[in-house]
C-alpha positions in Angstrom: 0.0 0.0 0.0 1.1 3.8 -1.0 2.7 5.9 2.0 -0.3 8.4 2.9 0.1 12.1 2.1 -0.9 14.2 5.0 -1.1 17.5 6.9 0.4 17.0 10.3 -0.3 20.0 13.0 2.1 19.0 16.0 1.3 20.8 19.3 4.3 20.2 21.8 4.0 20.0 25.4 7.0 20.2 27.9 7.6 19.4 31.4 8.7 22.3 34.2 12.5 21.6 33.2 11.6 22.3 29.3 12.0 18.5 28.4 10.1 17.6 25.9 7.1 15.4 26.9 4.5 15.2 24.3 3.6 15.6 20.9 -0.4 15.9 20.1 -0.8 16.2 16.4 -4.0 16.8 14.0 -3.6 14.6 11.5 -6.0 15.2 7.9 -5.6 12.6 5.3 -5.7 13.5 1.7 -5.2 10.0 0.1 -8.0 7.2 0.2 -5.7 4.7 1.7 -1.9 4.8 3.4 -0.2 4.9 6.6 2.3 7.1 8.2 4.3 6.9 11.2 5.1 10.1 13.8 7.9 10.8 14.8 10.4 9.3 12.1 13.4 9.8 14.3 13.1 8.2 18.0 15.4 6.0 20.6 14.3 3.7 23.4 11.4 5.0 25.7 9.7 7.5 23.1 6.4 7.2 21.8 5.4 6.6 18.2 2.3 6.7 16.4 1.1 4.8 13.1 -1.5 6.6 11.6 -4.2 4.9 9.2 -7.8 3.6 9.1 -10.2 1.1 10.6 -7.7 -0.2 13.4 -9.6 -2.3 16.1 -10.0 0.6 18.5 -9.5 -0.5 22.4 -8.2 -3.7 21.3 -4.4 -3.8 22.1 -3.9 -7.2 21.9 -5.3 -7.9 18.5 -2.2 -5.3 17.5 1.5 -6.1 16.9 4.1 -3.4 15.7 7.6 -4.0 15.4 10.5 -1.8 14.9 13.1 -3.2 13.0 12.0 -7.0 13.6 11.5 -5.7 18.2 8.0 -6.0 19.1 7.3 -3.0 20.4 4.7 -2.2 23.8 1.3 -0.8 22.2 -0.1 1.8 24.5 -3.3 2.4 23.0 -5.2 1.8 19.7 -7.6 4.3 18.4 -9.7 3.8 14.9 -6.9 5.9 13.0 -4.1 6.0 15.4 -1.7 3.2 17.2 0.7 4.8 20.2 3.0 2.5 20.8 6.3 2.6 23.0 10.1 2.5 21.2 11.6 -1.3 22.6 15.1 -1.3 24.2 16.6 -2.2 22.0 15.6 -1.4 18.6 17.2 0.0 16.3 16.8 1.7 12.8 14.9 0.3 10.4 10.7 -1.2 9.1 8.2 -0.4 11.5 5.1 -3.1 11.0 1.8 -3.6 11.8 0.2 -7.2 12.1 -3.6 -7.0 13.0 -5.5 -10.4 14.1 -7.6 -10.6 11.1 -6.4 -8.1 8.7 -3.4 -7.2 7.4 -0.2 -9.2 8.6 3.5 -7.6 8.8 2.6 -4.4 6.8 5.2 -1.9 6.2 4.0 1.3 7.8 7.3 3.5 8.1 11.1 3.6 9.0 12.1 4.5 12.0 15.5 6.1 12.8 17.0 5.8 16.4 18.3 9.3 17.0 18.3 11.4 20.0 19.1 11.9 23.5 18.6 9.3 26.2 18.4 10.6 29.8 18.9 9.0 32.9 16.8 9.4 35.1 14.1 11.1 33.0 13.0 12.8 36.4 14.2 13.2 40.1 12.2 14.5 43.3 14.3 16.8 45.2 13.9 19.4 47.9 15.6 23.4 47.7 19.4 23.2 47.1 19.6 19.8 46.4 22.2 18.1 43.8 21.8 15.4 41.6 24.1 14.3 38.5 21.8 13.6 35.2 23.6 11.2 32.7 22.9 11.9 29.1 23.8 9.7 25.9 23.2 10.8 22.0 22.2 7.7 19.9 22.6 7.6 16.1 24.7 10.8 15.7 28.5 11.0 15.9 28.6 14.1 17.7 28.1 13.3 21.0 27.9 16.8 22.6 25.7 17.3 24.8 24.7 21.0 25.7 23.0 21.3 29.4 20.0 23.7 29.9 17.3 24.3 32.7 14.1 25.8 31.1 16.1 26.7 28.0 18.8 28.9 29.9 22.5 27.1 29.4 23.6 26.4 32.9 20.4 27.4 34.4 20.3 30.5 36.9 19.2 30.9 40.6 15.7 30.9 39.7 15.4 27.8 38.1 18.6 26.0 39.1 22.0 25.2 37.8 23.6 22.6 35.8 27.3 22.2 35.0 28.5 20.7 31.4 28.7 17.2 33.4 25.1 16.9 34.2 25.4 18.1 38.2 21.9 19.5 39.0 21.9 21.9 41.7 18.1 22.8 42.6 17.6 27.1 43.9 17.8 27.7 47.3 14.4 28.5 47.6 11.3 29.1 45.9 10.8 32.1 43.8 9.4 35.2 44.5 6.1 35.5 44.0 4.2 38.2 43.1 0.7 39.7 43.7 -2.0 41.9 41.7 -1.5 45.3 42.6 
């Protein structure tokens, strides 16, 4: 089957350190027939979409995607949309679809594993409080990694700092806040 042309409209949403969390998109299909995945570039942990038709809505386990031959963890099934979860372990290449009576091991998309992995992806901490983050860049030989807090380099005293090794230091106390006049 055809890859489906579309009109994607992504709406990001980020958590209070300015990580990227979510990606909501508005997805309008202008062929009859095709599928699509979202995003095309993803490492271990992220969520990816496959867009199409006439999926078995609520039924996860009449769905099967893989990601270059790894199953991968379906989150949820909707009629046009399948969200599932990028496998430890999988690297670039196919991302399939097998559906328990339609169509088996259907190329949908190729995934390539790109991007940053962080460890932990969060960490509870109280004012003034250091912890180290670890950061790794898959699929790119530049392996630079440039530290922010709320998209500030090195963070400040108002949001905290970080140093080019990944040591968190959290502000000494809350922020200032201030009233209607």
């Amino acid at each position: 089957m055809a890859p489906a042309r579309a009109q994607a409209t992504r709406t990001y949403t980020f958590d209070a350190m300015g990580n990227r969390t979510g990606v909501t998109n508005q997805i309008r299909f202008t062929s009859v027939a095709g599928y699509m995945i979202e995003p095309t570039e993803a490492i271990a942990g992220d969520r990816l979409n496959v867009y199409g038709r006439n999926f078995p809505a609520g039924r996860n386990a009449n769905v099967t995607v893989t990601i270059a031959g790894t199953p991968a963890t379906v989150q949820t099934v909707g009629t046009n949309v399948i969200t599932v979860t990028v496998p430890a372990g999988a690297t670039t290449g196919d991302v399939r679809i097998s559906i328990l009576g339609g169509p088996q091991n259907l190329l949908v998309g190729t995934m390539t594993q790109l991007g940053v992995a962080l460890t932990p992806t969060s960490v509870d901490m109280d004012w003034s409080e250091q912890f180290t983050f670890a950061a790794t860049v898959v699929g790119n030989t530049n392996q630079t990694i440039e530290w922010s807090v709320n998209n500030i380099v090195g963070g400040n005293g108002s949001v905290g700092t970080i140093t080019p090794a990944g040591l968190y230091t959290a502000p000494r106390s809350a922020p200032a806040s201030s009233s209607p006049s």
